[in-house]
N, C-alpha and C positions, 0 to 999 in steps of 0.2 A: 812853930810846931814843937821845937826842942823845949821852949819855955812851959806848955803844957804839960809835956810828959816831966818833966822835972820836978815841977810841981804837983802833980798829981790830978790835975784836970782833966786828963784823958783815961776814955773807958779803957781797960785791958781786954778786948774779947777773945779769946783764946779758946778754940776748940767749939766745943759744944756750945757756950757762954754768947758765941757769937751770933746776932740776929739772921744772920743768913743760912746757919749750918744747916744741912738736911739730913745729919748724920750723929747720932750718938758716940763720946768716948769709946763705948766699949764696943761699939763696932767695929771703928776705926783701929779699934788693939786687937779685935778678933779677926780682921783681915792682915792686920799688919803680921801677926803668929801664925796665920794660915800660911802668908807669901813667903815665910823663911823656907821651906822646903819644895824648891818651884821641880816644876813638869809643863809639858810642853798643855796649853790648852788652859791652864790654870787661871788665867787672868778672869779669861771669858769667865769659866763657872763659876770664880769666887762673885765678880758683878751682879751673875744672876739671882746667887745664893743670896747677895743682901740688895738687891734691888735698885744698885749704884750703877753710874759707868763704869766703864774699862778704864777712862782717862782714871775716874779717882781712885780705881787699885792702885792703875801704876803708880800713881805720885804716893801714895802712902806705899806702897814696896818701895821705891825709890827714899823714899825721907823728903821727896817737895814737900807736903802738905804733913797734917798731924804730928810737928816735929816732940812736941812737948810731951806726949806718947811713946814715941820711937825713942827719943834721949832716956826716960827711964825706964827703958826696957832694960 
């Protein structure tokens, strides 16, 4: 595995790039800009507003997921 990435054999899929995402960059930074100013309840309506779960607000308010977003903010 290390010999791949070394070499450059392995995809980078990062973000949006990646065949499973169900979510665009700029949503994932328009939730992520949304979550800096929390309120009680906010989770729920940011989910609904973009049609995501609750699980992926909080990891992208958290920084689990979308990190390469969150780092240049």
């Amino acid at each position: 595995m290390r010999d791949k990435v070394e070499r450059g054999r392995q995809p980078h899929h990062r973000g949006a790039t990646n065949p499973r995402a169900k979510m665009t960059e700029e949503v994932a930074q328009s939730i992520f800009d949304e979550t800096r100013t929390p309120y009680y309840g906010q989770v729920r309506e940011i989910a609904r507003k973009y049609n995501v779960s609750e699980h992926s607000v909080t990891k992208i308010k958290r920084g689990q997921s979308w990190q390469h977003l969150i780092s240049s903010a």
